[in-house]
KOLVO-802319 format. One record per residue (C-alpha): residue number from 1; residue in three letters; x, y, z. Coordinates in steps of 0.1 Angstrom, whole numbers, plus 5000, padded with zeros to 4 digits. Layout:
! KOLVO-802319
NUM:ALA:X:Y:Z
...
***
This chain:
! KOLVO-802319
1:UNK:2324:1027:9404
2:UNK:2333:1010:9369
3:UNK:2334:0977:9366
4:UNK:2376:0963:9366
5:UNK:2362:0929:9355
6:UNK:2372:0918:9319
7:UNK:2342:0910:9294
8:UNK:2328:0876:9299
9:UNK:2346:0848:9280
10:UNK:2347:0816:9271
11:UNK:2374:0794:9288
12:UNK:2398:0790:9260
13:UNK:2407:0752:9246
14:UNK:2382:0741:9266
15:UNK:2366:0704:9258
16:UNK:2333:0709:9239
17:UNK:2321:0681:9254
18:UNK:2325:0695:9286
19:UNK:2313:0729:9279
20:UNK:2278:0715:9266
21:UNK:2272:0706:9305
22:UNK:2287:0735:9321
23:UNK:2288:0773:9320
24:UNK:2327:0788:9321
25:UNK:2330:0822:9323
26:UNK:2356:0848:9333
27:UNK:2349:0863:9366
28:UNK:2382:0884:9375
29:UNK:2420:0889:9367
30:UNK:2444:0871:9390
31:UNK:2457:0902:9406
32:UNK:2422:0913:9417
33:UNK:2418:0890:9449
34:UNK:2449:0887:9473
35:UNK:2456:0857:9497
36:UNK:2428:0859:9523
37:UNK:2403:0876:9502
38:UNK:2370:0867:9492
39:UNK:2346:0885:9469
40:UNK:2309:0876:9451
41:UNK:2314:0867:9413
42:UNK:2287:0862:9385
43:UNK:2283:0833:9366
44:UNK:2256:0834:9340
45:UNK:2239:0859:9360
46:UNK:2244:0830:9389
47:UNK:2262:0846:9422
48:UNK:2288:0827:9433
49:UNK:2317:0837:9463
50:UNK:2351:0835:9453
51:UNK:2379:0831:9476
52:UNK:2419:0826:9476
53:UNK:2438:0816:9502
54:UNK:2479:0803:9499
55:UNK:2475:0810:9463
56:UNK:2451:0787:9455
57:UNK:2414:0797:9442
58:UNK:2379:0785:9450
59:UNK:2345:0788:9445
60:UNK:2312:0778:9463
61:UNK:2280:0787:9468
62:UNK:2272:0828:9482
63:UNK:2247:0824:9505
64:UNK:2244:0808:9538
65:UNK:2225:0775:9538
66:UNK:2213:0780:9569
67:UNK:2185:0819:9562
68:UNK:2203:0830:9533
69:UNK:2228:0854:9542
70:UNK:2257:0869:9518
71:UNK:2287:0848:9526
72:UNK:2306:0882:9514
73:UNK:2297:0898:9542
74:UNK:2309:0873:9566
75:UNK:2341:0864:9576
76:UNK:2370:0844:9558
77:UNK:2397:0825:9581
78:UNK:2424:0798:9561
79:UNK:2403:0778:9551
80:UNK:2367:0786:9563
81:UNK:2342:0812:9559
82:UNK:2322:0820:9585
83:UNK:2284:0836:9580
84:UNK:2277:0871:9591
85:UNK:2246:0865:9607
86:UNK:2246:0831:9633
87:UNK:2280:0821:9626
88:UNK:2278:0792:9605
89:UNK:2310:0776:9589
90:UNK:2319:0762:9556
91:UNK:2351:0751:9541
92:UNK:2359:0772:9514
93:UNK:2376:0752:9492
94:UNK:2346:0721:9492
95:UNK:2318:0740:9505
96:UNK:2314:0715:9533
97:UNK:2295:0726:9569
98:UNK:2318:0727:9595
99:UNK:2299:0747:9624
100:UNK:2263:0754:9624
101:UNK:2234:0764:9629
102:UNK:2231:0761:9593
103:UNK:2226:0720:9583
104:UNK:2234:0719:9543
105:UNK:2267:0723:9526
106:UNK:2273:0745:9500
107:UNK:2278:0739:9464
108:UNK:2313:0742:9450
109:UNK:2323:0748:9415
110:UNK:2355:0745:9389
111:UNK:2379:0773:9389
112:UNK:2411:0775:9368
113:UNK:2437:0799:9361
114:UNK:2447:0807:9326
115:UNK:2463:0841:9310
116:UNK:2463:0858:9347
117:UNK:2426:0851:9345
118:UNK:2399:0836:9370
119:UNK:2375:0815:9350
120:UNK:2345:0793:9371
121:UNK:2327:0766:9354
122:UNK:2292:0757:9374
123:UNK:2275:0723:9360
124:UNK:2245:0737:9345
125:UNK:2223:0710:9357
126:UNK:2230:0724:9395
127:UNK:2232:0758:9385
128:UNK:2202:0770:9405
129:UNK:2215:0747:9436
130:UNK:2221:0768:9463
131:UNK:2226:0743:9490
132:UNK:2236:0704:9491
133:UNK:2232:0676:9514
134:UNK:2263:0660:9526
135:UNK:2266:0622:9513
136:UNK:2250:0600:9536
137:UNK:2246:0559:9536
138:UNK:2216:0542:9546
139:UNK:2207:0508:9562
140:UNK:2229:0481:9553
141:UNK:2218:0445:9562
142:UNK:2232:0423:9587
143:UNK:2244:0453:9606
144:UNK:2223:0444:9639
145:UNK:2234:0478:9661
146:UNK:2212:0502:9672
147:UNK:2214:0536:9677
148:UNK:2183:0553:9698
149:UNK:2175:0591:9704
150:UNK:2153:0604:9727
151:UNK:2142:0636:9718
152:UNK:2132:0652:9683
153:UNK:2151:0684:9684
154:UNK:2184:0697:9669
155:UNK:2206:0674:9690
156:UNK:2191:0643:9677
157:UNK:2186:0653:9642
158:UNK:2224:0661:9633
159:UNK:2232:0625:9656
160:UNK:2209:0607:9636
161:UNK:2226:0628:9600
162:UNK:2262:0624:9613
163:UNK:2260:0585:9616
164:UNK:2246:0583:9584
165:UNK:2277:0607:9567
166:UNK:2301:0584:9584
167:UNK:2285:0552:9568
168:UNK:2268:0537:9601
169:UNK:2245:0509:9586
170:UNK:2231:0502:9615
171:UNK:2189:0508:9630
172:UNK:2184:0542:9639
173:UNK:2156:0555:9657
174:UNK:2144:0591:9670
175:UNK:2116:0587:9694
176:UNK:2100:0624:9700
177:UNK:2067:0632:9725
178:UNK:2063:0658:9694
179:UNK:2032:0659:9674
180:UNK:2059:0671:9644
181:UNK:2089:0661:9630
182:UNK:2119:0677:9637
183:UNK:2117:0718:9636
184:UNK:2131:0751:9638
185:UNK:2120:0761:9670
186:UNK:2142:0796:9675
187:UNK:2113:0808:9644
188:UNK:2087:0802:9672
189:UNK:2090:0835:9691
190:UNK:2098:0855:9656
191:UNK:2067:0839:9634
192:UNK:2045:0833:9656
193:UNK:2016:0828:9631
194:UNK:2038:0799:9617
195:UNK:2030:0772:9596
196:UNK:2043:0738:9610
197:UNK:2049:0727:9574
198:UNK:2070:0757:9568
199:UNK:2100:0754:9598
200:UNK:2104:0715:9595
201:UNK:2140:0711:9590
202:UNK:2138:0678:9568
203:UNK:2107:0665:9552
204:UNK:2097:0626:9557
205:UNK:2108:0615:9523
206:UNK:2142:0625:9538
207:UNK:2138:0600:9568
208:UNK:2125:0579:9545
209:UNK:2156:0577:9520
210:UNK:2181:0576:9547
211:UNK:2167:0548:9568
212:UNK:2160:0572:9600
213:UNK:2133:0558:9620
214:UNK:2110:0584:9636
215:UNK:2084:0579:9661
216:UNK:2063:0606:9672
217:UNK:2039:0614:9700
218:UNK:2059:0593:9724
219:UNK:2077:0597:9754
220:UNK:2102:0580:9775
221:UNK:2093:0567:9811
222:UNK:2119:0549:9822
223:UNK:2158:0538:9811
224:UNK:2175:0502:9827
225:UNK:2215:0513:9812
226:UNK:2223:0477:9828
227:UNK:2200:0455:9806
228:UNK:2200:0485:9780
229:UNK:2160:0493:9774
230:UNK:2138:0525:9773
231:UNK:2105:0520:9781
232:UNK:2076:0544:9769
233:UNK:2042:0553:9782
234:UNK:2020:0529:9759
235:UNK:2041:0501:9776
236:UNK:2066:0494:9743
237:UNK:2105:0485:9756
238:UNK:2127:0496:9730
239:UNK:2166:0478:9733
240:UNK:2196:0502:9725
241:UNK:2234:0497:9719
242:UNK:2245:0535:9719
243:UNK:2215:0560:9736
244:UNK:2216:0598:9731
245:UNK:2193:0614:9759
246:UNK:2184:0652:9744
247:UNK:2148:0648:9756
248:UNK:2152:0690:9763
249:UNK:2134:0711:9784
250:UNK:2100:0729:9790
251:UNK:2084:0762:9803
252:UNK:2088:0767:9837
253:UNK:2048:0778:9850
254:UNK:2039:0805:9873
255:UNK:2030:0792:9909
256:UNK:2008:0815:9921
257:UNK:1968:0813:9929
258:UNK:1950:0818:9894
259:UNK:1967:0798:9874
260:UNK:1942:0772:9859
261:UNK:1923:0805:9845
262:UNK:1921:0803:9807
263:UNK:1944:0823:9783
264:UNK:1973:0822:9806
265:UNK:2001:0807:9776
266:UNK:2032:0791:9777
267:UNK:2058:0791:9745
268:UNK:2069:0755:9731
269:UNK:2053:0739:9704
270:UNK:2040:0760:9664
271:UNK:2007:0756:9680
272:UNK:2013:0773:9713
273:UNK:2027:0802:9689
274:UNK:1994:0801:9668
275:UNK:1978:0802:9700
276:UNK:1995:0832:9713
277:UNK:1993:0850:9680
278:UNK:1952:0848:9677
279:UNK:1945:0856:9713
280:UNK:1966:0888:9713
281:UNK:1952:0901:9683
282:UNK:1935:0933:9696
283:UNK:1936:0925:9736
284:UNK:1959:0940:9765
285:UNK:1983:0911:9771
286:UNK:2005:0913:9801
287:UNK:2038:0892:9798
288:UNK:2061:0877:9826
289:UNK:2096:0873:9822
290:UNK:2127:0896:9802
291:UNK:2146:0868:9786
292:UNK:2151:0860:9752
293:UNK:2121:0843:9748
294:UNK:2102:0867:9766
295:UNK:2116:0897:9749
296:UNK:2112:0885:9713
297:UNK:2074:0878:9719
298:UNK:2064:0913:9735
299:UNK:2084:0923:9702
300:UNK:2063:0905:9680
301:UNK:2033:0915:9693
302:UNK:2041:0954:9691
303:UNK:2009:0968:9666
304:UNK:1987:0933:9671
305:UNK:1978:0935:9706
306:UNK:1960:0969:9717
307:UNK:1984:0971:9747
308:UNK:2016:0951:9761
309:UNK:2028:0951:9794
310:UNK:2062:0929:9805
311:UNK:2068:0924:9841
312:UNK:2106:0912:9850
313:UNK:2123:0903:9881
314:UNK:2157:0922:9873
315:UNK:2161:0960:9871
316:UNK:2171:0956:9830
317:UNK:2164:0928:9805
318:UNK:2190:0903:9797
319:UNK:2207:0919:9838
320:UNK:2228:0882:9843
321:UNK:2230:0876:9802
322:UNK:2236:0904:9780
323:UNK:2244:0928:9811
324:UNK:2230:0961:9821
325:UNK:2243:0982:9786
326:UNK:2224:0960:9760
327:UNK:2196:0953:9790
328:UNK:2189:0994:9788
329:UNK:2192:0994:9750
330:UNK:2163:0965:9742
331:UNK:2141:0983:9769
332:UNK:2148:1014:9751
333:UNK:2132:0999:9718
334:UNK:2103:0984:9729
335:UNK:2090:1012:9753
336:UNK:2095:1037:9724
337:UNK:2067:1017:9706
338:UNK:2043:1017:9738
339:UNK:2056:0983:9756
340:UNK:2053:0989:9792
341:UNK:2078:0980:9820
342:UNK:2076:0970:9856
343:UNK:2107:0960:9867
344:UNK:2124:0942:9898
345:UNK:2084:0928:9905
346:UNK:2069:0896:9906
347:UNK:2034:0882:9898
348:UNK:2016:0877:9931
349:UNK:1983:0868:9921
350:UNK:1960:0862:9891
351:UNK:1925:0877:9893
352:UNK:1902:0863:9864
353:UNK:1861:0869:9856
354:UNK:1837:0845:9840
355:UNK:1869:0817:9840
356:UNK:1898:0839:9822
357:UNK:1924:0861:9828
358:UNK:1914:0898:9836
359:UNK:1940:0911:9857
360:UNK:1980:0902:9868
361:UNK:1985:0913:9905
362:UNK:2020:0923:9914
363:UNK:2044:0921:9946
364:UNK:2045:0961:9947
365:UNK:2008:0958:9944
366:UNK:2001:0970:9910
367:UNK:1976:0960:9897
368:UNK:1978:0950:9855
369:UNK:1946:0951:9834
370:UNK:1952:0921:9810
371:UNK:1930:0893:9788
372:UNK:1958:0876:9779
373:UNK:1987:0866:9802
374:UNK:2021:0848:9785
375:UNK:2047:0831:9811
376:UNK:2085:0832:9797
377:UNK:2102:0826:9834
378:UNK:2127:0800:9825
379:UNK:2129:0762:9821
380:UNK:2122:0727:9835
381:UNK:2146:0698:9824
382:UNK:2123:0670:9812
383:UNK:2148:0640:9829
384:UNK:2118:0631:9854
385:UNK:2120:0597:9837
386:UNK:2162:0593:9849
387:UNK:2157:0597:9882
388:UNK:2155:0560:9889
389:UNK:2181:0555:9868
390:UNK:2223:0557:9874
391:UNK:2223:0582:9848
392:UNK:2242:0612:9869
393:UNK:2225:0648:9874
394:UNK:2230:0679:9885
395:UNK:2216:0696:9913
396:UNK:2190:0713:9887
397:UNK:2182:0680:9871
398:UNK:2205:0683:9837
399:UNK:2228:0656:9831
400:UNK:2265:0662:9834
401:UNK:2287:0651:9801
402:UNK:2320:0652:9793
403:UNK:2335:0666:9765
404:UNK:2328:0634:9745
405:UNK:2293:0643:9750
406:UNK:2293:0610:9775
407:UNK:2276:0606:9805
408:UNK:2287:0583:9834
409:UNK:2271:0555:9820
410:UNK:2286:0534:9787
411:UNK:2271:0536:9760
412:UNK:2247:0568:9768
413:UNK:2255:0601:9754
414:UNK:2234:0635:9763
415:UNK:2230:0669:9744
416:UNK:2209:0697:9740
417:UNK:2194:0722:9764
418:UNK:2195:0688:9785
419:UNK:2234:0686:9789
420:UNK:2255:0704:9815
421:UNK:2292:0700:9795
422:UNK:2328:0711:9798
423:UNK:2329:0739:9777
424:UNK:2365:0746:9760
425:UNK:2369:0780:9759
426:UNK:2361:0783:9795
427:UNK:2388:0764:9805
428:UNK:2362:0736:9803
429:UNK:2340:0752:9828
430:UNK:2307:0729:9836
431:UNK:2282:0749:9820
432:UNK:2243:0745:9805
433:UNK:2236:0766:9773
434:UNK:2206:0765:9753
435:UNK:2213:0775:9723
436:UNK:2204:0758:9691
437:UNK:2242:0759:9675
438:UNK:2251:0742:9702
439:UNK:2226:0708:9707
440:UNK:2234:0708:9667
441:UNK:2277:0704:9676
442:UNK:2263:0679:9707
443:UNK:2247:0654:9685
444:UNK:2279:0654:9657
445:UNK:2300:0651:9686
446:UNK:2282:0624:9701
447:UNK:2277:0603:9673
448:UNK:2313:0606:9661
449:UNK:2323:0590:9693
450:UNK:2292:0566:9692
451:UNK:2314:0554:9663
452:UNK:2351:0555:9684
453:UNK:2356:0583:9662
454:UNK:2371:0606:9696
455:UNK:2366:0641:9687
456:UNK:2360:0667:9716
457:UNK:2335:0692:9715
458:UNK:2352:0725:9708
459:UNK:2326:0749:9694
460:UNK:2321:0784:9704
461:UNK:2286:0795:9712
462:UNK:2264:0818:9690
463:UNK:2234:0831:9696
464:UNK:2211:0855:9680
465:UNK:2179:0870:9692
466:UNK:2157:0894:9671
467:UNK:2138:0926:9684
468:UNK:2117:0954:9662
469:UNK:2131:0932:9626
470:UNK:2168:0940:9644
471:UNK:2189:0910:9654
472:UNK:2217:0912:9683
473:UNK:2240:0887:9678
474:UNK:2264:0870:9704
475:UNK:2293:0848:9707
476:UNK:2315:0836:9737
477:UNK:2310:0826:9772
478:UNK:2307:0861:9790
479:UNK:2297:0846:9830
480:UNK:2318:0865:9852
481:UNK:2326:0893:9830
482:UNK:2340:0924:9845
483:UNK:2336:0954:9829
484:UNK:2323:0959:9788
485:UNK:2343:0977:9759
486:UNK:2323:0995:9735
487:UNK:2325:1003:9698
488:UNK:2300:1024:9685
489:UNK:2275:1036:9703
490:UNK:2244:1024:9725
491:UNK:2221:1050:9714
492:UNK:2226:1052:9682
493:UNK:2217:1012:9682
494:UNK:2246:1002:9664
495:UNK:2276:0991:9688
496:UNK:2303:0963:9693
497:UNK:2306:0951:9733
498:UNK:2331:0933:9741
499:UNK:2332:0912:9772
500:UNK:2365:0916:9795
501:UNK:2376:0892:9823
502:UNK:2415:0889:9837
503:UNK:2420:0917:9806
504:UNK:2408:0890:9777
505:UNK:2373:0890:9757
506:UNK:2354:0860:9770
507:UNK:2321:0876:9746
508:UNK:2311:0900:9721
509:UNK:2277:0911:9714
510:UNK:2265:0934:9688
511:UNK:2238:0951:9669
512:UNK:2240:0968:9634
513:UNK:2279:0958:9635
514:UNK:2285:0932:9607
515:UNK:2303:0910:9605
516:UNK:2323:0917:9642
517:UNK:2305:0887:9663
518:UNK:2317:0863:9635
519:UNK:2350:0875:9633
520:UNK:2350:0876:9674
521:UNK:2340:0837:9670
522:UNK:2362:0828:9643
523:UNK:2392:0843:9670
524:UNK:2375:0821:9698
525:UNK:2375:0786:9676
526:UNK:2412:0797:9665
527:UNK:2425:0802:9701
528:UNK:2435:0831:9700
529:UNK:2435:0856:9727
530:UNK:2415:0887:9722
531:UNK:2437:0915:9747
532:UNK:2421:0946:9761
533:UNK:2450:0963:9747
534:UNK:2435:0952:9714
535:UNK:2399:0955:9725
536:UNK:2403:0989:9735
537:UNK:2426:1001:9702
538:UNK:2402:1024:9674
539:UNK:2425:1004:9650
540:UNK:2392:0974:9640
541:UNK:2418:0962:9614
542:UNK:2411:0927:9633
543:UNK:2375:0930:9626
544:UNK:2375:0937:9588
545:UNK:2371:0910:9564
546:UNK:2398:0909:9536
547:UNK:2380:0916:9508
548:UNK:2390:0924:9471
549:UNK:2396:0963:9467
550:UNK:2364:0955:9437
551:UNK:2342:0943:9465
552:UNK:2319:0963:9482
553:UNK:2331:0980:9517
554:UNK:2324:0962:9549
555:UNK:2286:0963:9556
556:UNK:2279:0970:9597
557:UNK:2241:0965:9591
558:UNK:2225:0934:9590
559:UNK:2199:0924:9558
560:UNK:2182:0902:9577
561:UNK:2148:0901:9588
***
């Protein structure tokens, strides 16, 4: 198709002063992008996304901070644009974060209208700047309030970033048991031969330049809320005015005789995944447990290990998650590249010679050859070190919040895979999720109201999980669902579900089906009510993204790998 666009151009009576820092080019005509409507622009051979919305024009950055995907391809709401891939947020009009998982803003550039033309001006000292970090404050003296995290995960690395963006001056410290700084652990089950250095999610000159205190390989073994102290296992009693308790969970172990036998692994550290990743090379490894985790490792492993076998305690995959449709579909995949699957069993027994693994024994009494077992059968809450404390759990050990991220104590916040929490578009059902979007919205929300800044958690969870380079995405709260309307189809492995209860999507879930989970989540955030009448119509207008009739058509497979 030709190109519409009008040569490239100087903006006219511009100020040469200006134009020596920054490049101005033409990038459209005013009638090519309507209200609501976003398209990807060059500048200087420099993409950039332009979007409109009630007349007025902006232009940011075109890629998602968070892996890189095309903004373009995403979704566009009033005033936000939501990724394509894991649902991240930005403001279009200052390229500001507002929903992750991504943690950067985007840049934003000049735009002005002049003889029914677009022009955008990018500073050309930033023009290869394709994200930004949000202005933040540092240590101010005389401010004697501390702020302690326990935990060095994504709850207590956006708690610790937030206070700083909303000027707290005060002593902030992240205590983790962690060997590393703070990391992207959903890479773990994707990458397993991982670098450490290569997922941390802020380097230590950044702790550094921001006053955030971070000690590692330490770990909390008691809290006193009345005189306000956390003590850890060398002995040292730290003294808090606000606490955030995201001390996470851990892999739930097999009890079953065998068990101290070598190379039986456990996922949660980058050097468990090294681990994993050298002893599989070339050996039969036998794998327990179909959950995400579980799922994305015997994908991984497909052409390193000579054979894989995944034992589960459902009859599908994913049975209470995804449900029985997308269960069938991932089991599909794997066992067309040689996985194996023994379903509705259970590990009775591990048999080992010489001191190592050599064969999984099975409630139906099969017996698995294997050198390598891997144990993906849930979680454990690490809050052994509350129990003496008046901090309030739940019957499975989480701590309950409210939608302040508060617990029952003053002063003490929780988040992360640790919090059970009210959870808005559930009608602020009590509910545990563990998904990394989510701890991220937990520490903002908690350290806003650290700072009697009340906002209410309201996000809307995403998740993604990735099998054979293919990502399924999801969004909502689906528990209790009823029945699942489809778009697409299963076997071709490209389909839209979308979870029904009381005639009203509670979830979606997709594969190859850009940008529909987004545009399901941008619908849940908004409030609005998703009918089966609508679920069920072939007219997706709902779905599309309003694009310029100059922009490329909507793309329902994903880029990412």
């Amino acid at each position: 198709m030709a190109d519409s666009r009008p040569p490239r151009e100087e903006l006219p009576d511009s100020d040469p002063e200006d134009s020596s820092e920054e490049l101005t080019e033409v990038v459209c005509l005013e009638s090519d992008l309507k209200d609501g409507q976003m398209m990807e622009v060059e500048v200087g051979n420099h993409s950039v996304l332009l979007t409109r919305n009630e007349g007025r024009y902006s232009a940011i950055g075109h890629q998602c901070t968070h892996y890189g995907a095309p903004l373009s391809k995403g979704f566009i709401s009033g005033n936000t644009v939501r990724c394509p891939w894991h649902g991240a947020c930005f403001n279009i009009h200052t390229g500001d974060l507002e929903e992750y998982p991504g943690m950067d803003c985007l840049p934003c550039h000049k735009v002005k209208i002049q003889n029914k033309k677009v022009y955008v001006s990018i500073n050309k000292k930033t023009l290869r700047q394709e994200k930004r970090v949000k202005s933040m404050g540092a240590l101010v003296p005389g401010v004697n309030q501390t702020v302690l995290l326990l935990g060095g995960g994504a709850a207590s690395l956006i708690c610790a970033e937030t206070l700083r963006q909303e000027h707290f001056g005060g002593r902030i410290i992240m205590v983790t048991r962690d060997e590393l700084l703070p990391y992207d652990k959903t890479r773990l089950s994707k990458v397993m031969n991982v670098q450490s250095d290569s997922i941390l999610l802020r380097r230590m000159e950044f702790y550094h330049q921001y006053d955030i205190e971070v000690w590692l390989r330490k770990e909390a073994v008691s809290l006193d809320t009345d005189k306000k102290t956390v003590t850890f296992d060398e002995g040292l009693v730290q003294s808090y005015d606000q606490l955030l308790i995201s001390t996470g969970c851990r892999a739930k172990a097999l009890d079953v005789p065998g068990t101290k036998l070598d190379n039986i692994k456990m996922l949660e550290t980058p050097e468990d995944a090294r681990q994993i990743h050298a002893a599989c090379l070339g050996h039969n490894v036998a794998l327990v447990g179909t959950s995400f985790v579980g799922m994305e490792v015997a994908s991984y492993l497909i052409n390193k290990a000579s054979s894989i076998t995944v034992i589960g305690s459902s009859e599908l995959p994913y049975q209470n998650t995804l449900g029985r449709e997308v269960g069938k579909v991932t089991m599909t995949m794997l066992s067309e590249k040689n996985v194996k699957f023994y379903m509705n069993d259970n590990v009775t027994e591990i048999k080992g010679v010489d001191g190592k693994v050599k064969e999984v024994v099975l409630k139906s009494g099969k017996v698995i050859p294997a050198d390598v077992l891997i144990v993906c059968i849930g979680i454990k809450a690490n809050s052994e070190f509350l129990r003496s404390s008046k901090i309030h759990l739940d019957p499975n050990n989480f701590v309950t919040v409210d939608k302040h991220m508060h617990t029952n104590i003053p002063s003490v916040y929780c988040g992360g895979d640790l919090a059970t929490f009210p959870l808005a578009m559930a009608k602020n059902r009590m509910v545990n999720i563990g998904h990394w979007q989510m701890a991220q919205a937990h520490g903002r929300i908690a350290a806003l109201n650290m700072l009697d800044k009340q906002t209410e958690l309201n996000s809307v969870p995403f998740y993604w999980t990735v099998l054979l380079g293919k990502t399924i995405r999801y969004a909502g709260y689906g528990e209790g669902y009823t029945d699942i309307v489809i778009k697409g189809k299963f076997e071709d492995k490209k389909f839209l579900g979308l979870y029904m209860k009381n005639d009203e999507v509670i979830a979606a879930v997709s594969l190859n089906y850009d940008p529909a989970v987004s545009a399901v989540a941008e619908r849940f955030t908004a409030g609005k009510v998703i009918t089966r009448e609508e679920a069920e119509s072939d007219d997706l207008s709902w779905l599309q993204v309003p694009r310029s009739t100059r922009s490329a058509p909507l793309n329902t497979s994903s880029l990412e790998c």
